[in-house]
C-alpha positions as CSV (number, residue, x, y, z in Angstrom):
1,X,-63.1,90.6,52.1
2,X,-60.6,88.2,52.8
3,X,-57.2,88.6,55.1
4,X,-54.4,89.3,52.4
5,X,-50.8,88.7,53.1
6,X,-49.9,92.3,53.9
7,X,-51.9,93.0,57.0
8,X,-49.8,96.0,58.3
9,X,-46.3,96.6,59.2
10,X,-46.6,95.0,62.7
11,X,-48.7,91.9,62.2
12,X,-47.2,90.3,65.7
13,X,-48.8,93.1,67.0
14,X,-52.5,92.8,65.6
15,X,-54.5,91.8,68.4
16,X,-52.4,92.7,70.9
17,X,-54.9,94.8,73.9
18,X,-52.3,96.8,75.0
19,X,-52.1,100.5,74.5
20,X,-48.8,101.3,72.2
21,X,-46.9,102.9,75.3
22,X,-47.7,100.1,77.2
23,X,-46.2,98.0,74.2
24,X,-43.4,100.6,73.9
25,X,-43.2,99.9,77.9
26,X,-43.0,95.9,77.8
27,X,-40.6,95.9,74.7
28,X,-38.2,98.4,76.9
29,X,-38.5,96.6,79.6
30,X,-37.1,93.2,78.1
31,X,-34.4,95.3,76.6
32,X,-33.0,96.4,79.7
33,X,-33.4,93.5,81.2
34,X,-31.3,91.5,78.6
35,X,-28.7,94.0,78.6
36,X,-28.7,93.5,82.7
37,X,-28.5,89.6,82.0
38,X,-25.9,90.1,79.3
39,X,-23.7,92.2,81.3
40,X,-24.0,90.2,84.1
41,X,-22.8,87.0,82.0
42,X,-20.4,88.1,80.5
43,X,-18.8,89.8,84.0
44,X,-19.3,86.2,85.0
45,X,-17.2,84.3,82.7
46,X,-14.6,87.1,82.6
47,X,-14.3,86.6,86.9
48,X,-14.4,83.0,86.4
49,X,-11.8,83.1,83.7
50,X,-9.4,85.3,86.2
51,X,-9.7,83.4,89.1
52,X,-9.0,80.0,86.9
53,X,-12.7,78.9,87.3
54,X,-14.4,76.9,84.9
55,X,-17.0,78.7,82.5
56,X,-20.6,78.5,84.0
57,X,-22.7,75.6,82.6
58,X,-26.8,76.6,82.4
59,X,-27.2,72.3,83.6
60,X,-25.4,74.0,87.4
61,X,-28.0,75.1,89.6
62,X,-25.4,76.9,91.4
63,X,-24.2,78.6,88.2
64,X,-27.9,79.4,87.6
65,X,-27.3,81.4,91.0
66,X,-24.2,82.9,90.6
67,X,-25.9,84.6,87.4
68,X,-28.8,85.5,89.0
69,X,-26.9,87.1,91.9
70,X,-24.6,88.8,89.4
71,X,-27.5,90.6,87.4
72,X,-29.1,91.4,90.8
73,X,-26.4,92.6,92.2
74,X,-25.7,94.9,88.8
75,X,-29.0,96.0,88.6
76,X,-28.8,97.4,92.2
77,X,-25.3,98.8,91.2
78,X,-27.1,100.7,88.0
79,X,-30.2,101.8,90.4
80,X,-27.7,103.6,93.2
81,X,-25.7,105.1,90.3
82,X,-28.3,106.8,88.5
83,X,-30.2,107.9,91.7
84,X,-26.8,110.0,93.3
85,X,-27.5,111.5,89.3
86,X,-31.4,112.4,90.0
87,X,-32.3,115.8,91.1
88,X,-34.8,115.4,94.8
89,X,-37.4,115.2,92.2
90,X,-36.3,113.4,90.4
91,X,-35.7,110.7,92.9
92,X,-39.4,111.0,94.0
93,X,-40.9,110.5,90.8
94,X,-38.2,107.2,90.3
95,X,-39.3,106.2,94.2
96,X,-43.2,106.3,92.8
97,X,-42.0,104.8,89.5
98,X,-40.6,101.7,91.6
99,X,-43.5,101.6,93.5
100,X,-44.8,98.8,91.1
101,X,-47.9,96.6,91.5
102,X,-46.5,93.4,92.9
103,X,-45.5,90.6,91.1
104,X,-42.6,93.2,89.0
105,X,-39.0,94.0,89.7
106,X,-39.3,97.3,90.7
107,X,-35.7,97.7,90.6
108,X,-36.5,97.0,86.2
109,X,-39.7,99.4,86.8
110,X,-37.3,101.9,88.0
111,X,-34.7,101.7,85.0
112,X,-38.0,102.0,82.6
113,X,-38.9,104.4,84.1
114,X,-35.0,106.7,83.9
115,X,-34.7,105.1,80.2
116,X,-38.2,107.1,79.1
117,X,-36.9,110.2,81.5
118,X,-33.4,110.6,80.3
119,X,-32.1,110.8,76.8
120,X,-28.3,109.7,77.3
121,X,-29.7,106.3,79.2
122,X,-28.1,104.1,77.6
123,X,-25.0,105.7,77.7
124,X,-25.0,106.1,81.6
125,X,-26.0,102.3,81.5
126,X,-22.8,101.9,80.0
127,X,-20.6,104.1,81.5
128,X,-22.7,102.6,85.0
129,X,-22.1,99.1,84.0
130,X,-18.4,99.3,83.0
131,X,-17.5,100.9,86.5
132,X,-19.4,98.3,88.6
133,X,-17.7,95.6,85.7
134,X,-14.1,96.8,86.5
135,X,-14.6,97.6,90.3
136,X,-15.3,93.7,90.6
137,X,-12.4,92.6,88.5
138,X,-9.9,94.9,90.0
139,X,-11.0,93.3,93.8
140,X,-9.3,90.3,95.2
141,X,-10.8,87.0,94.2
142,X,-13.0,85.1,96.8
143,X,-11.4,82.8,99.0
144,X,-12.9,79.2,98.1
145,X,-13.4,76.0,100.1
146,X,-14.0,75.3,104.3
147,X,-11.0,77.9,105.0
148,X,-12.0,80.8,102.9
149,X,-16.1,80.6,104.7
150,X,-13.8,79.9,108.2
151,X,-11.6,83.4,107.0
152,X,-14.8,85.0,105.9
153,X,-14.3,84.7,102.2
């Protein structure tokens, strides 16, 4: 028998060794994590565009930073948020979910881990996410150049 062209539903999947939750997992995973990196862009060019700063260019190295830090910084936001939201067992079972082997965000590990656990996720992601957003808008910009690191900014 030969292979037709209608091998299943999911043909990127077809030979994949991984479980289906642990496909489920991975796919869920990159999810959040390119809602983290698009939130975190976009908050970027929106600070930039308020404090009269250029638009970020991926050729900057320090751009490349900036973005990085932003998304870190978000995903720590989201991670505090939801865990003042867990009940204390919650929080344990989140604490064992970050836990991860090493080599993995475990920060990400954790957000998998509330996105399987709670059925509004996303809409605390959002309501998280817009709050941190407008909490760094609304604060003064950062002083630039030798005076603002002398002034501490």
């Amino acid at each position: 028998m030969t292979d037709g062209p209608f091998r299943g539903a999911f043909p990127h999947q077809h030979g994949d060794p991984r479980s289906l939750v642990e496909r489920i997992t991975a796919q869920l995973r990159e999810r959040i994590q390119e809602a983290i990196e698009l939130a975190g862009l976009e908050l970027m060019v929106e600070l930039r565009r308020r404090h009269g700063r250029p638009a970020p260019e991926t050729s900057s190295a320090a751009d490349r930073a900036e973005f990085a830090d932003t998304a870190r910084d978000l995903l720590d936001h989201l991670r505090g948020a939801f865990r003042t939201e867990l009940s204390p067992e919650d929080r344990v079972d989140l604490d064992r979910a970050e836990a991860s082997p090493p080599g993995t965000d475990s920060a990400l590990s954790g957000q998998v881990w509330l996105a399987r656990r709670l059925p509004d996720y996303w809409q605390r992601f959002e309501a998280h996410r817009a709050r941190y957003a407008q909490a760094r808008l609304d604060a003064p910009a950062p002083r630039t150049g030798w005076l603002g690191r002398i002034l501490g900014g």
